[in-house]
gemmi code that builds the backbone of each chain (N, CA, C; Angstrom):
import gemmi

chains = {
    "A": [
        ("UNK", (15.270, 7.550, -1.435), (15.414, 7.081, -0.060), (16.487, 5.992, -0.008)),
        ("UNK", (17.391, 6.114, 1.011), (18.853, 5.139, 1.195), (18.076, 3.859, 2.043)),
        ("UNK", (17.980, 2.693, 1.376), (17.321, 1.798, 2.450), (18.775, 0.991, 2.667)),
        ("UNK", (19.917, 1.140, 2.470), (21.400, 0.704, 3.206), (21.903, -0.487, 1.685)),
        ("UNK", (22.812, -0.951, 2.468), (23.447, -1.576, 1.133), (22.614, -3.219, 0.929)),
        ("UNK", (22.360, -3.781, -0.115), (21.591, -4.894, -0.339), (22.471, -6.050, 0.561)),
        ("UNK", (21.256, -7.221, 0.834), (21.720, -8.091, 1.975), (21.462, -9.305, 1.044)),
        ("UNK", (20.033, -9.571, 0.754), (20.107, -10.403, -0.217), (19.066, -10.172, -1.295)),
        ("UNK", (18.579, -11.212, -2.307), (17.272, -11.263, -3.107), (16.764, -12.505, -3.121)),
        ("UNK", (15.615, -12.186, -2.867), (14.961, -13.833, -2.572), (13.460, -13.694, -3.424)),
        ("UNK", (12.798, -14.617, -3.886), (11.443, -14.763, -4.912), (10.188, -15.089, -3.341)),
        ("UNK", (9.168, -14.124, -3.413), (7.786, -14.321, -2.698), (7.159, -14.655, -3.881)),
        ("UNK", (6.743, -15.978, -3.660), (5.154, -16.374, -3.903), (3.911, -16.685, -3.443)),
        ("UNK", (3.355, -15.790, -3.016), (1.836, -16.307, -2.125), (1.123, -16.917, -2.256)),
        ("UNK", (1.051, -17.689, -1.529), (-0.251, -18.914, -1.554), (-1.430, -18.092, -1.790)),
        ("UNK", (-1.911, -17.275, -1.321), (-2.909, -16.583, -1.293), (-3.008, -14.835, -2.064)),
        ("UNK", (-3.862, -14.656, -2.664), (-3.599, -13.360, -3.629), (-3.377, -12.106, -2.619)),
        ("UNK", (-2.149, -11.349, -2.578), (-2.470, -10.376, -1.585), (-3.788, -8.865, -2.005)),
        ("UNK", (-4.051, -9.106, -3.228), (-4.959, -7.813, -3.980), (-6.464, -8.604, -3.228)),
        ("UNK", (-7.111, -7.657, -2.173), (-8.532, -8.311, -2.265), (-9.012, -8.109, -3.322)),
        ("UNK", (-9.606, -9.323, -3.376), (-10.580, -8.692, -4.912), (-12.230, -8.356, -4.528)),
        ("UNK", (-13.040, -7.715, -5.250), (-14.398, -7.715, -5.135), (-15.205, -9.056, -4.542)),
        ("UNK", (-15.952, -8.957, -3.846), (-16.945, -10.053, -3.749), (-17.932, -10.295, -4.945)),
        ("UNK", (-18.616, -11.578, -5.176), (-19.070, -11.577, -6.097), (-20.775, -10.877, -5.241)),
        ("UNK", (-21.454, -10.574, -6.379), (-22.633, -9.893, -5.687), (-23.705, -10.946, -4.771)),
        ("UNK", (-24.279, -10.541, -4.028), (-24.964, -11.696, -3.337), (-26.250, -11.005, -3.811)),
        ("UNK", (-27.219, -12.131, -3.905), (-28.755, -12.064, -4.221), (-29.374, -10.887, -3.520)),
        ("UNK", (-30.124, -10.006, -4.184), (-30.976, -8.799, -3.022), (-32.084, -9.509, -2.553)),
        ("UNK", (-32.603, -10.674, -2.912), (-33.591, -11.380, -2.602), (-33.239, -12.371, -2.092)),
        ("UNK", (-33.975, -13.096, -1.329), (-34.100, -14.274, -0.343), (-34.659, -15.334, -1.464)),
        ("UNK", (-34.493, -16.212, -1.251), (-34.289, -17.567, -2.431), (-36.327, -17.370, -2.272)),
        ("UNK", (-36.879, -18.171, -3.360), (-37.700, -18.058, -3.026), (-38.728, -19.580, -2.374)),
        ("UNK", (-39.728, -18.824, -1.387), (-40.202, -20.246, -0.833), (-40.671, -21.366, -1.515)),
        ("UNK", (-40.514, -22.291, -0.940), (-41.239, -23.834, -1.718), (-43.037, -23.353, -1.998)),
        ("UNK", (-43.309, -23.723, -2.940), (-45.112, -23.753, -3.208), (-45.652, -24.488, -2.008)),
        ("UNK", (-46.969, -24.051, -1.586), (-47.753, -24.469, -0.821), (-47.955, -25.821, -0.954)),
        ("UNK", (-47.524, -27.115, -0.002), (-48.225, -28.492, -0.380), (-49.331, -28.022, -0.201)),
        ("UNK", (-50.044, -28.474, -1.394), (-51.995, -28.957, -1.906), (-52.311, -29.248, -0.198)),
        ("UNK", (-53.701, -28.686, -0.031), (-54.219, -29.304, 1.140), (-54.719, -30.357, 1.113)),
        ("UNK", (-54.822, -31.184, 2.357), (-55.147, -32.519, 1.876), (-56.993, -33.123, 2.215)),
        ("UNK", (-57.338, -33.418, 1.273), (-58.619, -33.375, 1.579), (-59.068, -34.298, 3.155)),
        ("UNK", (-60.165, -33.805, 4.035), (-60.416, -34.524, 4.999), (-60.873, -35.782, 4.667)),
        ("UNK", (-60.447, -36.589, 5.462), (-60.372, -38.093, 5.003), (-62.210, -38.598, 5.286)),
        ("UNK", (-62.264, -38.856, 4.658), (-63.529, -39.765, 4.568), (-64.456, -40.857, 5.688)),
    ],
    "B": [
        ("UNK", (13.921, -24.073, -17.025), (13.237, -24.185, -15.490), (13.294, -23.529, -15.313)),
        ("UNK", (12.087, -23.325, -13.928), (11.376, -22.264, -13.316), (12.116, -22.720, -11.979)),
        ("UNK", (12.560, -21.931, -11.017), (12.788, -22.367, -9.899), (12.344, -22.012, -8.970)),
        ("UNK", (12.129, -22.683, -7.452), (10.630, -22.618, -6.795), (11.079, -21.660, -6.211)),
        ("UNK", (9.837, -20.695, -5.348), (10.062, -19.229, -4.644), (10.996, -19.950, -3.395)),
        ("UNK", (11.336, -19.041, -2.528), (11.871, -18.757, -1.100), (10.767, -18.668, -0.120)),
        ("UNK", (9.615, -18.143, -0.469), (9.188, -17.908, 0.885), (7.405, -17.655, 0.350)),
        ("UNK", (6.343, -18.270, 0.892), (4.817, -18.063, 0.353), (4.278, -17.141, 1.183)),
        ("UNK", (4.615, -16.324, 2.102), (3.926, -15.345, 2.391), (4.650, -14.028, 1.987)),
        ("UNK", (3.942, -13.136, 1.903), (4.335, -11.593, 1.130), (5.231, -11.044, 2.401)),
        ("UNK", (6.164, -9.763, 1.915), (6.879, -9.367, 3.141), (6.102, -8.498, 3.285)),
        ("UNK", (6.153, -7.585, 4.945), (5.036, -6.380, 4.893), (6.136, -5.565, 5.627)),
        ("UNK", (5.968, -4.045, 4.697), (6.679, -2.892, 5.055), (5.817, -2.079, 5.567)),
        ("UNK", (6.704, -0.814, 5.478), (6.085, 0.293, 6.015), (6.539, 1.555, 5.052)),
        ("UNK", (5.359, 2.360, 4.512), (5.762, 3.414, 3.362), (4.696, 4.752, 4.098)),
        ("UNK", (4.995, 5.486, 3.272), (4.340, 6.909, 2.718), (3.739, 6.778, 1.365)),
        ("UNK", (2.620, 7.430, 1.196), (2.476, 7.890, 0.240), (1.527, 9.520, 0.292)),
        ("UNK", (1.302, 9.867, -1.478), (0.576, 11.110, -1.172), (-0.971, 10.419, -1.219)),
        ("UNK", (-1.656, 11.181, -1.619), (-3.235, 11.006, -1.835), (-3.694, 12.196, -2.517)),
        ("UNK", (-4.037, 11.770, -3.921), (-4.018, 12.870, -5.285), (-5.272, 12.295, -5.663)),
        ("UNK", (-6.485, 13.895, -5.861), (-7.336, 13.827, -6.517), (-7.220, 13.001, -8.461)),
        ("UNK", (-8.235, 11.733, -8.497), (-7.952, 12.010, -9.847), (-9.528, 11.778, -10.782)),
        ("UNK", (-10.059, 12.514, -10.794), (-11.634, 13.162, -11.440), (-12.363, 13.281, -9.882)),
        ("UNK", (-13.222, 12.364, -9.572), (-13.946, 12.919, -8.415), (-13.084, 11.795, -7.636)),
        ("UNK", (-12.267, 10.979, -7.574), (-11.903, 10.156, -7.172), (-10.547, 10.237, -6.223)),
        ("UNK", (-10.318, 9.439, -4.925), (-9.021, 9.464, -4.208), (-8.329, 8.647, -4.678)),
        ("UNK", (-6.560, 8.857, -5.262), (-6.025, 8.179, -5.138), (-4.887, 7.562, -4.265)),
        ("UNK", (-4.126, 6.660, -3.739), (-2.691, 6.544, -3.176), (-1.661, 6.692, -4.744)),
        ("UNK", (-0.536, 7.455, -4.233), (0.492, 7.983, -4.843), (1.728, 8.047, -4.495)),
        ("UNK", (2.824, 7.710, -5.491), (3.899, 7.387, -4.754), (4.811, 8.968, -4.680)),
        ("UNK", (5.678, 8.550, -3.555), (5.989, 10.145, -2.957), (7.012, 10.575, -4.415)),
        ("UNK", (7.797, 9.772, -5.249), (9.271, 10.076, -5.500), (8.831, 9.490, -6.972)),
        ("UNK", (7.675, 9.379, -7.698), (7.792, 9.328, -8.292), (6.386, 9.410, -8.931)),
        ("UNK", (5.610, 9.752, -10.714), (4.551, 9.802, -10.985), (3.678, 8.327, -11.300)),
        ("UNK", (3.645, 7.640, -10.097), (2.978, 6.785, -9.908), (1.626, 6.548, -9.403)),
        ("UNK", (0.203, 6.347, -9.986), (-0.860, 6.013, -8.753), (-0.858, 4.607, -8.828)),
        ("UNK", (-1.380, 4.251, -7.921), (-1.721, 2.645, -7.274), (-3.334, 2.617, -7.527)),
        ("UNK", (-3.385, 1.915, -7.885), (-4.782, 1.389, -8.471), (-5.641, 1.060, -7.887)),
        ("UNK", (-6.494, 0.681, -6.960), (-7.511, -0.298, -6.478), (-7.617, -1.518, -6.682)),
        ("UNK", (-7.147, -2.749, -6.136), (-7.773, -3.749, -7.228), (-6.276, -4.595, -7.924)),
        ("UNK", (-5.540, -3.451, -7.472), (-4.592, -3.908, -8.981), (-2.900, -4.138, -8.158)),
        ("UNK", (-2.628, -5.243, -8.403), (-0.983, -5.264, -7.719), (-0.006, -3.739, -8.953)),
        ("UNK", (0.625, -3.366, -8.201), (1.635, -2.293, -8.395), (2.774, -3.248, -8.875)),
        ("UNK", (3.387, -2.902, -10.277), (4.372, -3.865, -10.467), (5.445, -2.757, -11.038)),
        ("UNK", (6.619, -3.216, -10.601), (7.742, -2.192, -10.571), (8.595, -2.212, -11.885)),
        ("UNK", (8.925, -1.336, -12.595), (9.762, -1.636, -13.661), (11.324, -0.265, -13.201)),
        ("UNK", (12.411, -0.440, -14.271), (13.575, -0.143, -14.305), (13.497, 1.117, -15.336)),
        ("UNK", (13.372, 2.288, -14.791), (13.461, 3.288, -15.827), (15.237, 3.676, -16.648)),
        ("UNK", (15.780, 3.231, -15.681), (17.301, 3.632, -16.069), (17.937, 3.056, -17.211)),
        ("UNK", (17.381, 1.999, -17.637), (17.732, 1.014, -18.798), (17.324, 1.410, -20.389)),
        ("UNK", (16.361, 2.488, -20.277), (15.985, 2.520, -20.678), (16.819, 4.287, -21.525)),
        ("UNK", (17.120, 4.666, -20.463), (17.437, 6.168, -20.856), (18.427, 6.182, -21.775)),
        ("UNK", (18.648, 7.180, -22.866), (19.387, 7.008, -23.623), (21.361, 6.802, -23.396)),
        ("UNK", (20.866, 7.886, -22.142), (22.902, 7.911, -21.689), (23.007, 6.359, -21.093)),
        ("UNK", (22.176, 5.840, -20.689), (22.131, 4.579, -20.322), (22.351, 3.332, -21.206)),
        ("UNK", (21.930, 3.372, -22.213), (22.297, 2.863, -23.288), (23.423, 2.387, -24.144)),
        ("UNK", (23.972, 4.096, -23.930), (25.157, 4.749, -24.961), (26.968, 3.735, -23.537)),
        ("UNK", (25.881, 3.836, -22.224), (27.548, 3.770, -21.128), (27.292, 1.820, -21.256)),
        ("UNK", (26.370, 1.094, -22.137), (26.406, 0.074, -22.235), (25.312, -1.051, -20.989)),
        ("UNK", (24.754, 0.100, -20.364), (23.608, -0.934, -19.637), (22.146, -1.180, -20.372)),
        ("UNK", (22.018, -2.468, -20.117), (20.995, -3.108, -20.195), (19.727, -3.229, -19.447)),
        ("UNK", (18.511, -3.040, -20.205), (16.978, -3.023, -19.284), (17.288, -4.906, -18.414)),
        ("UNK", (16.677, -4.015, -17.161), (16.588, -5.013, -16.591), (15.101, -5.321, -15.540)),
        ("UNK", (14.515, -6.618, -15.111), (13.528, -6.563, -14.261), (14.173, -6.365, -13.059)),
        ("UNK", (12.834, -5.173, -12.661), (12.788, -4.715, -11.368), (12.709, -5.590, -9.762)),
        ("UNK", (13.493, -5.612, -9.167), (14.373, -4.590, -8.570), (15.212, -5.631, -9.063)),
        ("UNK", (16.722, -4.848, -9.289), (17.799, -5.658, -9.509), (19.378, -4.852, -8.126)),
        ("UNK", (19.487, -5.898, -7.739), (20.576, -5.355, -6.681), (21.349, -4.550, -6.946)),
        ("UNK", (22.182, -4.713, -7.763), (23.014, -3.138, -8.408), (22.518, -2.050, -8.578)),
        ("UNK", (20.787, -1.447, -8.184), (20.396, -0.564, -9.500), (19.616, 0.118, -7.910)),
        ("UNK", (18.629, 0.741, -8.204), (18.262, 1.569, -7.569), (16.548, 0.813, -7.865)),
        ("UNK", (16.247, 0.504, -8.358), (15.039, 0.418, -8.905), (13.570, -0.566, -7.845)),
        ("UNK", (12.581, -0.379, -8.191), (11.612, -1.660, -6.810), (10.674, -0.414, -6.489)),
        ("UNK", (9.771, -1.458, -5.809), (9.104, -1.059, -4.986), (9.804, -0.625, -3.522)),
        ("UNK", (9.488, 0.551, -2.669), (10.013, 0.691, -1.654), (9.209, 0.398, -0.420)),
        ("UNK", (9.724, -0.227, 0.491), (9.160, -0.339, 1.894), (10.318, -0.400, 3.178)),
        ("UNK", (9.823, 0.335, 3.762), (10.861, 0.127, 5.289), (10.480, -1.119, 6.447)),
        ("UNK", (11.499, -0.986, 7.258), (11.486, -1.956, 8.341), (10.099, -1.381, 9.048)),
        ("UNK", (11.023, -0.198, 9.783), (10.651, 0.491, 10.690), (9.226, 1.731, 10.837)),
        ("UNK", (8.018, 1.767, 11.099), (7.205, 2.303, 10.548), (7.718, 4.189, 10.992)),
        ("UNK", (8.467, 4.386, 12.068), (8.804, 5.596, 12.399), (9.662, 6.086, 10.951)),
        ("UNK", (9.997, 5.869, 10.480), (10.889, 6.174, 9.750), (10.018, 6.501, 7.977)),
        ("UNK", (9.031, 5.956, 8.024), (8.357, 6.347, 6.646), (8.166, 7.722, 6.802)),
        ("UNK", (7.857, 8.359, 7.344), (8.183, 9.925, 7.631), (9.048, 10.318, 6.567)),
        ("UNK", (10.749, 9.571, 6.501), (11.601, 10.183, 6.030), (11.487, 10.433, 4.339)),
        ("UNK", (10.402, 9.301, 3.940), (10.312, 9.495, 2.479), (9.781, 10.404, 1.776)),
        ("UNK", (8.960, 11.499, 2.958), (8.439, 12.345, 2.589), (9.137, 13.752, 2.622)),
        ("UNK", (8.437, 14.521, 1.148), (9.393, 15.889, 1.108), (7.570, 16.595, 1.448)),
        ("UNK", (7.678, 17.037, 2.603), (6.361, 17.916, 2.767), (5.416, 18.680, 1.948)),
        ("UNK", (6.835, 19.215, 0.942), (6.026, 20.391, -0.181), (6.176, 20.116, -1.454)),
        ("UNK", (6.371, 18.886, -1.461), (6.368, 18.189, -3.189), (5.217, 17.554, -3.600)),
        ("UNK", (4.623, 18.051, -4.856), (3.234, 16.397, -5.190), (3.667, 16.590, -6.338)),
        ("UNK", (4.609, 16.531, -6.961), (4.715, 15.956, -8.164), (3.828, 16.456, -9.551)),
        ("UNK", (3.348, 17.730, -9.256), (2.527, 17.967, -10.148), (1.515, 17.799, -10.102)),
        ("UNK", (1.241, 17.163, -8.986), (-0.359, 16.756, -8.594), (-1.048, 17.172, -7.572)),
        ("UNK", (-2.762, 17.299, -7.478), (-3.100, 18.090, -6.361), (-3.404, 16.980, -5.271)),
        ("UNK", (-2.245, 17.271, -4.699), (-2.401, 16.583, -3.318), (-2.922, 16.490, -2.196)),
        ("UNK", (-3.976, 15.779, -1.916), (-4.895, 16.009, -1.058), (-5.028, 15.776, 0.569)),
        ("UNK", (-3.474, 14.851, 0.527), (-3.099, 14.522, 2.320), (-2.010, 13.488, 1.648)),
        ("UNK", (-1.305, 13.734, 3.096), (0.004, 12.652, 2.674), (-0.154, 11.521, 4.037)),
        ("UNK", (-0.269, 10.342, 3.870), (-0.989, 9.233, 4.561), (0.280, 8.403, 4.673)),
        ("UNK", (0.540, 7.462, 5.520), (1.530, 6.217, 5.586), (0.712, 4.848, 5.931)),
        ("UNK", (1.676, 3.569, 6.368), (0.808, 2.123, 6.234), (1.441, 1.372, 5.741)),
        ("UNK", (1.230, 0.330, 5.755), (1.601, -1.240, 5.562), (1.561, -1.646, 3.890)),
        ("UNK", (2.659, -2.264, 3.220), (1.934, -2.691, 2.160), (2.428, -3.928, 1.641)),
        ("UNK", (2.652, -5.114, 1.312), (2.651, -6.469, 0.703), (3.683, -6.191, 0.195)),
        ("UNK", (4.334, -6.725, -0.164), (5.347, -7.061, -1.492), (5.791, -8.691, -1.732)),
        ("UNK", (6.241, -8.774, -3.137), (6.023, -10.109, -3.540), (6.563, -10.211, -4.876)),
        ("UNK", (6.957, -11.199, -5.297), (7.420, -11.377, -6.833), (9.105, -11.554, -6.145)),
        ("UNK", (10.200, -10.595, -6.642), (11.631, -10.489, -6.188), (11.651, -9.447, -4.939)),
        ("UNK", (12.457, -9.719, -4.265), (12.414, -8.702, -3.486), (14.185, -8.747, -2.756)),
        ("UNK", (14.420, -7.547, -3.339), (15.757, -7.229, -2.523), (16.057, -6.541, -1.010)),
        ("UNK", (16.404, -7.108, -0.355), (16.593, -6.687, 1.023), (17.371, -6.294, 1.640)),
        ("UNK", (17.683, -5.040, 2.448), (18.413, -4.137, 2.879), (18.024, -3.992, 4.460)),
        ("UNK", (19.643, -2.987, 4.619), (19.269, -2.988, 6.319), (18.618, -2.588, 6.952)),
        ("UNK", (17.638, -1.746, 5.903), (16.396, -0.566, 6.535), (15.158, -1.221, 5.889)),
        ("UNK", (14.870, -2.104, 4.645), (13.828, -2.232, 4.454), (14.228, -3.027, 2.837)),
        ("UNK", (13.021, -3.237, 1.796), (13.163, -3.831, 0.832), (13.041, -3.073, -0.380)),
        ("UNK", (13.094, -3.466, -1.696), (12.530, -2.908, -3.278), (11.995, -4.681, -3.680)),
        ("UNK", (11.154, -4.210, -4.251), (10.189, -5.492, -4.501), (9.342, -5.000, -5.785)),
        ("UNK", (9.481, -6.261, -6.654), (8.737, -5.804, -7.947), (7.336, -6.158, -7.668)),
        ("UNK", (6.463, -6.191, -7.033), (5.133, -6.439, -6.665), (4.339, -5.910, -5.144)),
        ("UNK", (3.249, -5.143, -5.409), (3.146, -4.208, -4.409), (1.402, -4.663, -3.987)),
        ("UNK", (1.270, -4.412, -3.067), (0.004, -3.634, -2.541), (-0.348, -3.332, -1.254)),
        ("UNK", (-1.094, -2.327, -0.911), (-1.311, -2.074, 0.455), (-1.936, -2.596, 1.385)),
        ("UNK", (-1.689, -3.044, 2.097), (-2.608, -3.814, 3.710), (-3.213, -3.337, 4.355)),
        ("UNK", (-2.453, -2.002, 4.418), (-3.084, -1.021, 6.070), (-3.181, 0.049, 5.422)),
        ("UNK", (-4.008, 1.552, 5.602), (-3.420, 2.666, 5.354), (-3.863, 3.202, 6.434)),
        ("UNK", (-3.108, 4.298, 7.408), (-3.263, 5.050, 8.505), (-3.338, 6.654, 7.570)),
        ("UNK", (-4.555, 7.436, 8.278), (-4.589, 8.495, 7.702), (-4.372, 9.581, 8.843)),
        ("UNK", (-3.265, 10.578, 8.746), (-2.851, 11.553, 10.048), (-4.061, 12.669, 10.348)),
        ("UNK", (-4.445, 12.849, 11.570), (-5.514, 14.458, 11.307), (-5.060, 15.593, 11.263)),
        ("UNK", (-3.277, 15.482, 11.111), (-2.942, 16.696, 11.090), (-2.167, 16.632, 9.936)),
        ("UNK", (-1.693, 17.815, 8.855), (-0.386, 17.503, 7.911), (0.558, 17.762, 8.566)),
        ("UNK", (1.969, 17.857, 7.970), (2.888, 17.640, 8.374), (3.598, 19.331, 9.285)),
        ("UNK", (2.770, 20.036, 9.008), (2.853, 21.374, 9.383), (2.175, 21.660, 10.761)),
        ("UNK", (1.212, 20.991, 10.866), (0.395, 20.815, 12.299), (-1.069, 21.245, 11.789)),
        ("UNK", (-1.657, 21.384, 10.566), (-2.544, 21.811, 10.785), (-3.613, 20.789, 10.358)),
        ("UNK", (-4.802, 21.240, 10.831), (-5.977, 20.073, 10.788), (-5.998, 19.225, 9.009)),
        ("UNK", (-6.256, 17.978, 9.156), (-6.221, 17.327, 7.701), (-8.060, 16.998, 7.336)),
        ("UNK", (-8.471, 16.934, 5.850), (-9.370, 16.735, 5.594), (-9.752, 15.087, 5.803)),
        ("UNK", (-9.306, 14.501, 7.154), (-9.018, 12.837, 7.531), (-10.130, 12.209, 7.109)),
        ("UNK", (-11.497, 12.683, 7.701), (-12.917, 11.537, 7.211), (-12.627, 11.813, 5.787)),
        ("UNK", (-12.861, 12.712, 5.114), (-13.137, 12.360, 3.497), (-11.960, 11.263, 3.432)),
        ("UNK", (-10.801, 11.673, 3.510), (-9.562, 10.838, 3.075), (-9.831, 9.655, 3.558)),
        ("UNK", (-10.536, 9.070, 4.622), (-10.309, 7.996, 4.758), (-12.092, 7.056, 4.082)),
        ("UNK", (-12.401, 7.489, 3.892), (-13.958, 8.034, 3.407), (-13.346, 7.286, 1.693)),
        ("UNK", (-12.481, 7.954, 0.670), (-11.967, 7.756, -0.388), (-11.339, 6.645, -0.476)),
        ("UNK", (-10.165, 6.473, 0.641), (-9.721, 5.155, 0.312), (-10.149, 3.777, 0.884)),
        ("UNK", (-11.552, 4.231, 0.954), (-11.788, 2.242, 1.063), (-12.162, 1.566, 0.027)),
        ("UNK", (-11.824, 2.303, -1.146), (-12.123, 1.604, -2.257), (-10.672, 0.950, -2.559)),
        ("UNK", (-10.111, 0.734, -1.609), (-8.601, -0.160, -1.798), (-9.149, -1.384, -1.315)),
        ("UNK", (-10.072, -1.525, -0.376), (-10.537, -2.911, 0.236), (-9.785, -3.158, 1.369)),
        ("UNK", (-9.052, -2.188, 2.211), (-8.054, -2.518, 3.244), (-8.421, -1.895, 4.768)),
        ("UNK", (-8.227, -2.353, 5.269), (-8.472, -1.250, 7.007), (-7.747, -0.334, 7.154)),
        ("UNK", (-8.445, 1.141, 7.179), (-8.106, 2.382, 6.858), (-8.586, 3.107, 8.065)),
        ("UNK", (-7.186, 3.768, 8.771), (-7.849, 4.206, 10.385), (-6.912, 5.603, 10.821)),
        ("UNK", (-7.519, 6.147, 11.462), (-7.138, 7.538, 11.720), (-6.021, 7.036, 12.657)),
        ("UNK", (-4.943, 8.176, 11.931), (-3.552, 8.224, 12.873), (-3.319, 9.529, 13.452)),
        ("UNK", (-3.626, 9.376, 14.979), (-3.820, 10.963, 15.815), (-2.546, 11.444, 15.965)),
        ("UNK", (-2.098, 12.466, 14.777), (-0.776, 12.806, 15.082), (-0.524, 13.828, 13.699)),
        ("UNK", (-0.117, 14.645, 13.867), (0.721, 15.340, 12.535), (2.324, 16.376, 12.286)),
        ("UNK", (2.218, 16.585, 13.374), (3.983, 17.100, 13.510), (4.824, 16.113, 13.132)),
        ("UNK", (6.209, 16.184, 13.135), (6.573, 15.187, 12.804), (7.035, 14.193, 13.875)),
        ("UNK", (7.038, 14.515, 14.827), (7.846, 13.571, 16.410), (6.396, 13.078, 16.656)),
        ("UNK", (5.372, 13.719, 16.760), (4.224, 13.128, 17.454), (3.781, 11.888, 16.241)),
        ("UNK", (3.897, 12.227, 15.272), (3.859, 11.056, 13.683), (4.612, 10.028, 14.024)),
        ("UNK", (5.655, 10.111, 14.204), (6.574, 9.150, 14.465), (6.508, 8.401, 15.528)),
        ("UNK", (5.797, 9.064, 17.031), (5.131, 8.207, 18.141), (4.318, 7.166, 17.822)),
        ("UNK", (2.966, 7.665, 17.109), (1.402, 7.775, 16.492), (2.207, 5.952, 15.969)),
        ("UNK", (2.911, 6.337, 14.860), (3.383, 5.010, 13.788), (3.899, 3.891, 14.534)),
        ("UNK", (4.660, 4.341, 15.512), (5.571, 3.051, 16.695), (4.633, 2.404, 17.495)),
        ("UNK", (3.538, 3.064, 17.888), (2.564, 2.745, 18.626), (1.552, 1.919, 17.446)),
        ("UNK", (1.387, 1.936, 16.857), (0.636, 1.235, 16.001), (1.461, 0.163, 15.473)),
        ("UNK", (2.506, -0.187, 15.488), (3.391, -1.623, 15.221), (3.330, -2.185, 16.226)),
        ("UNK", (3.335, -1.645, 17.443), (3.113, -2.394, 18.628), (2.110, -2.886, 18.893)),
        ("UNK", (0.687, -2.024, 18.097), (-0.341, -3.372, 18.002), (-1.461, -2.377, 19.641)),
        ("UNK", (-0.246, -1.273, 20.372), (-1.233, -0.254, 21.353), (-2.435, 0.265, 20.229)),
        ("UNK", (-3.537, 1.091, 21.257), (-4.342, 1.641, 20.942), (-3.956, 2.983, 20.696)),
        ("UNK", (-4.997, 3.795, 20.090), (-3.763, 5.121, 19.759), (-4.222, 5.642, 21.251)),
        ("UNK", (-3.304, 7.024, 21.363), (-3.404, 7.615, 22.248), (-4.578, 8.674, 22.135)),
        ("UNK", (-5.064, 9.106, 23.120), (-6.622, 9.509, 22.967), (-6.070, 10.770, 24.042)),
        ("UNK", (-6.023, 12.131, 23.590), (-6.043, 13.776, 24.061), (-6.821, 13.397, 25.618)),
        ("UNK", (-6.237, 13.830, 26.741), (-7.172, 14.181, 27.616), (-8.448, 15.567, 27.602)),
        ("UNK", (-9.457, 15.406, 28.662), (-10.271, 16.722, 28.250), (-11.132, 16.391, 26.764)),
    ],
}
model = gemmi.Model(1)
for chain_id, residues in chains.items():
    chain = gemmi.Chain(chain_id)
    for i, (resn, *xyz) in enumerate(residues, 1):
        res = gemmi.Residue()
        res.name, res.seqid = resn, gemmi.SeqId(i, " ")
        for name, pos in zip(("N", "CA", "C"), xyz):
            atom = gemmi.Atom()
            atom.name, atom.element = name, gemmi.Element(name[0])
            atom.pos, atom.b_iso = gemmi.Position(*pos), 0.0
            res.add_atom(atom)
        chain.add_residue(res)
    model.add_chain(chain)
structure = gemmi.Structure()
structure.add_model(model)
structure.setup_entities()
């Protein structure tokens, strides 16, 4: 393919990666809940 | 020394490619040459001519890709009507070709620039538009194809068009950022 005669050459460096990459995996589970605070005995 | 780039964002063209089975898998493929593009993976361009023996013997030297004198890079156009032209309809290179697709793709690293478009030693795709028709007019296998390549990680969207003038509408209209055109009835 003729893309015409060269104009110039210049260096891209991206700040940012243009390849997405994978996500890292996220948990299949939900964190798990805090333990039950102890009930508190009826006060006296 | 290293001397600092020109410019931190990637340039974005406009290409062709094929789309070649490779085990159960889709790949993107370059039209003009036995190249696949990877998933995942920047496309990095090297200089085959340096390498050839008559090449050698007339006194040239390997050089990194793209170098202005040479032919060599990644290819991308200005103009998205015009990726059409890179395509030879009835060529895959030896490979079973499963639809021939066009789209957007990054480039980065060197990049030489011309009046129609660039060669750039660093590649990857942004966009891929998949046609529902081939280039003959007849219906394309589009959901699988587009079904296959989202394992590129990119926005992959049906381009309503397959002749070649209505392709070339389909592509202009999509740089402009319109909606595609939608068949009455």
């Amino acid at each position: 393919m003729d893309l015409g005669e060269p104009r110039r050459i210049y260096t891209v460096e991206p700040i940012e990666d243009p390849v997405p990459r994978e996500r890292p995996a996220q948990p299949d589970k939900a964190p798990a809940e805090p333990p039950p605070l102890p009930e508190r005995a009826p006060a006296e | 020394v290293t001397s600092a780039p020109d410019y931190a964002e990637p340039v974005v063209g406009w290409r062709a490619w094929l789309v070649v089975c490779e085990g159960d898998e889709l790949r993107l493929h370059s039209v003009a040459r036995d190249t696949v593009w990877e998933p995942g993976r920047r496309l990095e361009a090297d200089c085959l001519r340096g390498r050839a023996l008559l090449a050698r013997w007339r006194g040239e030297e390997p050089h990194p890709a793209p170098h202005p004198a040479c032919s060599c890079g990644i290819y991308a156009l200005r103009r998205p009507d015009e990726a059409p032209d890179a395509l030879d309809p009835h060529a895959d290179l030896g490979r079973r070709v499963v639809q021939r697709v066009f789209g957007q793709v990054r480039l980065w690293g060197a990049v030489v620039e011309s009046d129609r478009g660039w060669r750039a030693r660093y590649a990857y795709p942004s966009r891929l538009l998949v046609p529902s028709h081939d280039l003959d007019g007849r219906p394309a296998p589009a959901g699988d194809v587009i079904g296959g390549l989202r394992v590129y990680r990119v926005p992959v969207e049906l381009l309503d068009g397959g002749r070649e003038h209505a392709l070339r509408r389909a592509l202009l209209r999509r740089r402009e950022g319109r909606p595609p055109l939608v068949a009455a009835g």
